[in-house]
C-alpha positions in Angstrom: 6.4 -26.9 -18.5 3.1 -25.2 -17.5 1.4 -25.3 -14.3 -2.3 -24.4 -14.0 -2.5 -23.1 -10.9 0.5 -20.5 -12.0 -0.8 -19.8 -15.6 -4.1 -18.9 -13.8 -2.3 -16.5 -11.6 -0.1 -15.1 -14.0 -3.7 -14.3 -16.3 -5.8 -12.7 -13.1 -2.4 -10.3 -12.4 -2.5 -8.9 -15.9 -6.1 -8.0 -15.6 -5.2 -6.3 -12.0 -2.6 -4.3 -14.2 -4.4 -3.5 -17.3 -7.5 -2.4 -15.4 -5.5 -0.1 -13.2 -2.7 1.0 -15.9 0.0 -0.1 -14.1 3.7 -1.7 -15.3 5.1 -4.4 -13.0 8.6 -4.8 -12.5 10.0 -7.9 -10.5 13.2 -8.4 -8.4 14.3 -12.4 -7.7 16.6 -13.9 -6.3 15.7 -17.5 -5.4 13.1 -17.8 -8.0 16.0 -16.9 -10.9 13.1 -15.3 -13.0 10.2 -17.5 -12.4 7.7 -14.8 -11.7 8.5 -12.8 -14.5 8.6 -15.7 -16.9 5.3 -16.7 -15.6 3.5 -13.5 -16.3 5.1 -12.9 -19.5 3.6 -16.3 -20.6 0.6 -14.0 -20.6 -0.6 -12.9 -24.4 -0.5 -9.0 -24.0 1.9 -9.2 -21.3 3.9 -6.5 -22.8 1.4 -4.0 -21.6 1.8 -4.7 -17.9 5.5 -5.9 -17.4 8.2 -3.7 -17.6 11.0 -5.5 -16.6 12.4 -8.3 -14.6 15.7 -8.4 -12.5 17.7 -11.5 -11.6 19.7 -10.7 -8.9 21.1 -13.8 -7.3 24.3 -12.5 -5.5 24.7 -10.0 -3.5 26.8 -7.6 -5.5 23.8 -7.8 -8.3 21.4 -6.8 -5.8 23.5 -3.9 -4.5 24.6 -2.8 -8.3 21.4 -3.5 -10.1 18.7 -2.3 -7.2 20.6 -0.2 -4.8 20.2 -2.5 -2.4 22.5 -1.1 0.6 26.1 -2.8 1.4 25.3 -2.1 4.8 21.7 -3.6 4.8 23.5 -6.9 3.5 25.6 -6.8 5.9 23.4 -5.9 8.7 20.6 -8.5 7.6 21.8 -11.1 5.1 20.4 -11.0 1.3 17.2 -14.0 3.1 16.1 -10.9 5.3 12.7 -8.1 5.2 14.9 -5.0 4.8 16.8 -6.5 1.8 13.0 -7.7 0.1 12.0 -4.1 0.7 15.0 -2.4 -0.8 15.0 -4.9 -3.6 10.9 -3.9 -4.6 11.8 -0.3 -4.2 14.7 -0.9 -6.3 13.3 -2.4 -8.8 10.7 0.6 -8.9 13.2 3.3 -8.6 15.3 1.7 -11.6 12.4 1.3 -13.6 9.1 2.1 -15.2 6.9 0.6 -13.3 4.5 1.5 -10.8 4.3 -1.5 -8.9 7.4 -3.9 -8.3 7.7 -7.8 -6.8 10.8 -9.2 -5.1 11.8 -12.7 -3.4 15.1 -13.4 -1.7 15.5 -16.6 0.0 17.0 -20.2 0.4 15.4 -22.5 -1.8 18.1 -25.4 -0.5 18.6 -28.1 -0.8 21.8 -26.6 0.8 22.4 -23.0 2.5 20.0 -22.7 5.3 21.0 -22.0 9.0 19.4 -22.4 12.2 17.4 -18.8 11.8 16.9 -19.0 7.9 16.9 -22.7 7.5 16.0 -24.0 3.7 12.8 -23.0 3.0 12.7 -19.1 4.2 11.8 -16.7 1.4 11.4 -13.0 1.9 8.9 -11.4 0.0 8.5 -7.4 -1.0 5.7 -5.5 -2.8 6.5 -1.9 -4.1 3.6 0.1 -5.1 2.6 3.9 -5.5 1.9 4.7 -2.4 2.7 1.7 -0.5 5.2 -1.0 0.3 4.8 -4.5 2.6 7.1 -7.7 3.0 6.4 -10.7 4.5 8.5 -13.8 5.6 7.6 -17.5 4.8 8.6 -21.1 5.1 7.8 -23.3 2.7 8.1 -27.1 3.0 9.1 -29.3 -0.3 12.3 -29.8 -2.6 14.3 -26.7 -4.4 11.5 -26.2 -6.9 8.5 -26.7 -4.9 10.3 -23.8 -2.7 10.5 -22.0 -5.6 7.2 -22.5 -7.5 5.2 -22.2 -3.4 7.3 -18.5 -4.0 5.8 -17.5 -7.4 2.6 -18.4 -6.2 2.4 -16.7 -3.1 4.1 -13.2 -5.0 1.7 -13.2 -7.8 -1.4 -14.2 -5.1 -0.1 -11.3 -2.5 0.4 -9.1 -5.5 -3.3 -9.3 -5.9 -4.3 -8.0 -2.6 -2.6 -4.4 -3.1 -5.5 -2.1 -2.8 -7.0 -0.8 -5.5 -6.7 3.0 -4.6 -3.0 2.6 -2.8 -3.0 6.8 -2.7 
């Protein structure tokens, strides 16, 4: 199933890459691979994407990322600090120079009062930098989850161009 407004994104983030010879790694949770199947849709993509992790529970994010037990425990897996450990991870444990991640609760089912369905958690890894951001997105599971690829792939696209 293509969406324009995705395929358009996923083609204006390879050309960030290329231009700036950089490898993109990404780290999901919620989005169960949707941003890295999106930019890989790209022709070429295999000079810009590394690699992508899916790591929906916990233990994946802890054992694949090096996500801390305590930051779990301390935050929840729908929190900032996890986000940012999961970008770095996905960094540290790879290739690439800049990395993606999204952690949140796409529902319809598993929000609370402070995280309610909606909440996605957002973290960009780059060379010399690092940012996450919290959002609420209104809509069913997969408008939760498409709003999320859009907005990782757009943000993705504001990382300066000379992070050093």
């Amino acid at each position: 199933m293509t969406d324009p407004e995705i395929d358009d994104l996923a083609v204006r983030v390879g050309a960030f890459l290329a231009v700036r010879a950089w490898m993109l790694a990404t780290a999901e949770s919620c989005t169960g691979g949707w941003v890295a199947e999106a930019v890989t849709s790209v022709a070429g993509s295999s000079g810009w994407f590394e690699r992508g992790f899916v790591t929906y529970s916990n233990a994946a994010k802890a054992s694949m990322l090096g996500v801390a037990e305590a930051t779990l425990a301390a935050h929840g897996a729908v929190s900032e600090p996890v986000a940012a450990e999961m970008a770095a991870g996905a960094r540290i444990h790879s290739r690439a120079q800049v990395a993606i991640s999204v952690t949140g609760v796409a529902g319809p089912g598993g929000g609370s009062p402070g995280k309610p369905v909606g909440t996605v958690c957002f973290g960009w890894s780059w060379i010399g930098g690092q940012r996450v951001e919290t959002r609420r997105f209104a809509g069913d599971r997969r408008e939760v989850r498409r709003q999320s690829v859009i907005h990782a792939l757009t943000q993705l696209l504001a990382i300066p161009e000379n992070p050093r």
